[in-house]
N, C-alpha and C positions, 0 to 999 in steps of 0.2 A: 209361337206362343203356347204355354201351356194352361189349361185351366184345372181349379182346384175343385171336382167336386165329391159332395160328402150324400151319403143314400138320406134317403125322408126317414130314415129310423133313426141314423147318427144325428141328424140336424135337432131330433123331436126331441131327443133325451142328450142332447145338451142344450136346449132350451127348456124344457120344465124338470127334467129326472126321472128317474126310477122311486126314487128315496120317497114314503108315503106323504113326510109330511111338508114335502117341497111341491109335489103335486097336487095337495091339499089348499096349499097357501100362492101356486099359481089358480089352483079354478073360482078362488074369491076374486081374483083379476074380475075389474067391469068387463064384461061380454064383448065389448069393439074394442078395447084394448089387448084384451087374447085373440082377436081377430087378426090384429092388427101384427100383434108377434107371432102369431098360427102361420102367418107368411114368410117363414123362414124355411120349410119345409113342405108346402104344397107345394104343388106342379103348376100351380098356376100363376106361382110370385111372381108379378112384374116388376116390383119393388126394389126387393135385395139380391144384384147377382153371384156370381161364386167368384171367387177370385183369380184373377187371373196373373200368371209369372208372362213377363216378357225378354228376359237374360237373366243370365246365373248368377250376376249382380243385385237379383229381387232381395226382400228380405228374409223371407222363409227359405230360400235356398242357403246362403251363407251364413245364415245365423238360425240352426235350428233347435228348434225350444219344442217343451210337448205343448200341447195345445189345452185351454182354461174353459172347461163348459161351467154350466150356472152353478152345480153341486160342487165344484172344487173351489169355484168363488166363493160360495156363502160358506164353505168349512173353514177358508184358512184361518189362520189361528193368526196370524202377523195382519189381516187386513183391518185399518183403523176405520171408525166411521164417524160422523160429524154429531155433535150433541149439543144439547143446548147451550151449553157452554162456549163449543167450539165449533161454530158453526160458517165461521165466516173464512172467503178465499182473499188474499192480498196481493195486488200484482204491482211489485213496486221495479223501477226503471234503476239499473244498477250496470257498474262497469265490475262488476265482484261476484264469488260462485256460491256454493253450496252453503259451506261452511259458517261464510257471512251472512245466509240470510235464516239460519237456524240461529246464530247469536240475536239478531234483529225480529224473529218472530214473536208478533204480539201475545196477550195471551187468551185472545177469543178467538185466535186463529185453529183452525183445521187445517188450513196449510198457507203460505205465501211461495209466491214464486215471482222469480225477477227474470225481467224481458231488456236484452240488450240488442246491438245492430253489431255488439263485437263478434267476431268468428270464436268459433269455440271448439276446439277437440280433450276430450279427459283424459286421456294420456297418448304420448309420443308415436305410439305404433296405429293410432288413429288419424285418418287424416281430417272428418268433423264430424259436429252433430249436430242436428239442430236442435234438441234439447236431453235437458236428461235429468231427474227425478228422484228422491231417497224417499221413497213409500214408509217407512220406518219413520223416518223425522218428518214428514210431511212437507217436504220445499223442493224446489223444481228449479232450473235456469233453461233461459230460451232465448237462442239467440236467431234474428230477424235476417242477418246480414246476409242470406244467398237468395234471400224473394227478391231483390229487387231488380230488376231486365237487363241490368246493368252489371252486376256484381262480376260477372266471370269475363265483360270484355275493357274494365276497368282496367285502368294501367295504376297503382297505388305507387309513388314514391318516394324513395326513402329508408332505411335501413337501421336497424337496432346493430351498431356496431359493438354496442359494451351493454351486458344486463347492469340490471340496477333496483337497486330494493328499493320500492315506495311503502308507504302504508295506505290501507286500506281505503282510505277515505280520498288518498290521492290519486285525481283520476286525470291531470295534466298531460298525460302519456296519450290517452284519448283525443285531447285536441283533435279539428278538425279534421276528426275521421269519418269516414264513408257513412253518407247517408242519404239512404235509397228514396225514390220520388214516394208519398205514400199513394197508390193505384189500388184499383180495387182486387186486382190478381194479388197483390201483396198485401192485403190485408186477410184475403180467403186464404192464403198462405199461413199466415202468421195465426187465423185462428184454428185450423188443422192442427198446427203444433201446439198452440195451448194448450186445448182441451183434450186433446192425443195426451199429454204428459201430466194433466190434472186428474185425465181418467184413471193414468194409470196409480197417483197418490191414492184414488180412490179402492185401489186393488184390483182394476180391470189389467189384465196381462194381455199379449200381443192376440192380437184374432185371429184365428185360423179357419174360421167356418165358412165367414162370406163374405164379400166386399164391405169394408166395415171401415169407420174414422181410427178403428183399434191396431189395424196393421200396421206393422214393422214398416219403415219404408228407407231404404238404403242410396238413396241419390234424389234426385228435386224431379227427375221422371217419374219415378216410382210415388214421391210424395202429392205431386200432379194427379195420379192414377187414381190414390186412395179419395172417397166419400169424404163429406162433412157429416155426416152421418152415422150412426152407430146400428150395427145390423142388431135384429131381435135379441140374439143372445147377449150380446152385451147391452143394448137399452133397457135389460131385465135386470141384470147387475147393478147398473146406476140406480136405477128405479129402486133396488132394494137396497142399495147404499145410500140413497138422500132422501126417497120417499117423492114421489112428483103424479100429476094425473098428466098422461102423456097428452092429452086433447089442450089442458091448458097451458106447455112446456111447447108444442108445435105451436098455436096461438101465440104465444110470445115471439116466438123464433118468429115468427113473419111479421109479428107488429115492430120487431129489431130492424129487418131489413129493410121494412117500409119508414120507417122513421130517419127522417133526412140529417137529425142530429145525429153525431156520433157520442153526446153525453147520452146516458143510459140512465132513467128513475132504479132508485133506491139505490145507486152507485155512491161509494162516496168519495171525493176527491181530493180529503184532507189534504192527504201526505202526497200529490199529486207534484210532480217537481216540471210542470207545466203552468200558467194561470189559464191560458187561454187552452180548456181541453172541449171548450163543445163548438166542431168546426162540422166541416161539410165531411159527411161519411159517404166515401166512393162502393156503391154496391153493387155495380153492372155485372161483373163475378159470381154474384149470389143467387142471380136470376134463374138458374134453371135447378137448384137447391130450393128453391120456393115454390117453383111448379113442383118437386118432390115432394114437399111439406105438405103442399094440399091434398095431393092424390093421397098422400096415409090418413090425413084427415078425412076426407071422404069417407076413408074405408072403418076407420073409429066408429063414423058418428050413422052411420048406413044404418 
């Protein structure tokens, strides 16, 4: 196993910069939420670890990109951000990709993204993804279908002997296709990926600094590995792309988990192609992501 770490200088100045007036507009940060991201680079983090590879299969090994501190975040000239206009996320249940749900995006949307249980790879030389993202048009697809404990000792049978052209809206081909029990490992699964892939419409790039929900992850071990969590450098990024007080954003995160519905207030469920969506929400998975919530809390409000 190898670990990734980065010295207290590199960590510092890609969490607030060098640049004056990013430095400026971190020290107006409330006092326990600089605390709270100061722990990205003390010696005393017990927090946020460094990351660690465990095969050459990781995702920073095989797929190497340079790495995104706060001041390349907040320059880029392509990263979109949410306004009053466009402020709302859409997570609509589709057996269809990218293309179709930039046609079908509302127009108060910031972004929509569609979540299937289909297996999914973008092109032939891939063998999958679990999701994947056009930060440009703001839409995303995320496919469910390798969470479930079952998926890889599955027998599927049956065979596409002849292709065949449908349209869009026909989704007969799906019939009685695989679908995995919903568990709570498979929902901590499936929201890793969401918010992994809505991070990144938001212009957060892959994380390089520290164990972080931002890493790349290249198999469902490595996807296991990574946090629900976003390390300091990127919950700085978020924070300056939607605007949040991180005390009331952890606060919600545990009143989610503790909350036995799985409907969520101010959620809406027009377009929902369910009636019955407020069932029993399995959270045994979540449990020790909540004992982390609190410890940062703690450290906020000290």
């Amino acid at each position: 196993m190898q670990t990734v770490r980065h010295s207290e200088q590199t960590l510092k100045t890609a969490l607030i910069s060098k640049n004056p007036t990013l430095v400026s507009q971190y020290e107006k940060l409330d006092a326990g939420e600089r605390r709270l991201l100061n722990k990205a680079f003390k010696a005393d983090n017990d927090l946020f670890g460094p990351i660690t590879l465990h095969s050459e299969s990781d995702w920073i090994i095989s797929h190497p990109e340079a790495p995104q501190d706060f001041e390349q975040f907040f320059s880029d000239p392509y990263r979109k951000a949410p306004s009053p206009e466009k402020r709302s996320i859409y997570i609509q249940c589709i057996g269809d990709i990218l293309r179709f749900l930039k046609k079908k995006k509302p127009g108060d949307a910031f972004c929509i993204v569609g979540i299937t249980m289909i297996d999914l790879y973008p092109r032939d030389s891939w063998n999958f993804v679990f999701g994947q993202a056009s930060l440009t048009d703001g839409v995303g697809i995320f496919s469910f279908a390798r969470y479930g404990s079952d998926f890889y000792s599955s027998r599927f049978e049956g065979k596409v002997n002849k292709l065949r052209r449908v349209s869009s809206s026909d989704y007969s081909v799906f019939e009685n296709y695989y679908t995995p029990e919903v568990t709570s490992v498979l929902l901590l699964r499936s929201c890793k990926t969401l918010t992994h892939e809505i991070g990144h419409i938001f212009g957060l790039r892959h994380c390089q600094w520290l164990a972080c929900l931002m890493q790349g992850s290249n198999h469902l071990e490595e996807a296991d590995r990574r946090p629900l969590n976003l390390c300091p450098i990127c919950l700085r990024k978020l924070q300056c792309a939607i605007g949040f007080n991180i005390i009331e954003r952890y606060q919600a995160l545990v009143r989610w988990i503790d909350d036995e519905s799985a409907d969520t207030p101010g959620v809406s469920t027009e377009h929902s192609c369910e009636d019955n969506v407020n069932l029993p929400k399995p959270v045994e998975a979540f449990k020790e992501w909540k004992e982390w919530i609190i410890k940062c809390l703690a450290v906020v409000q000290k």
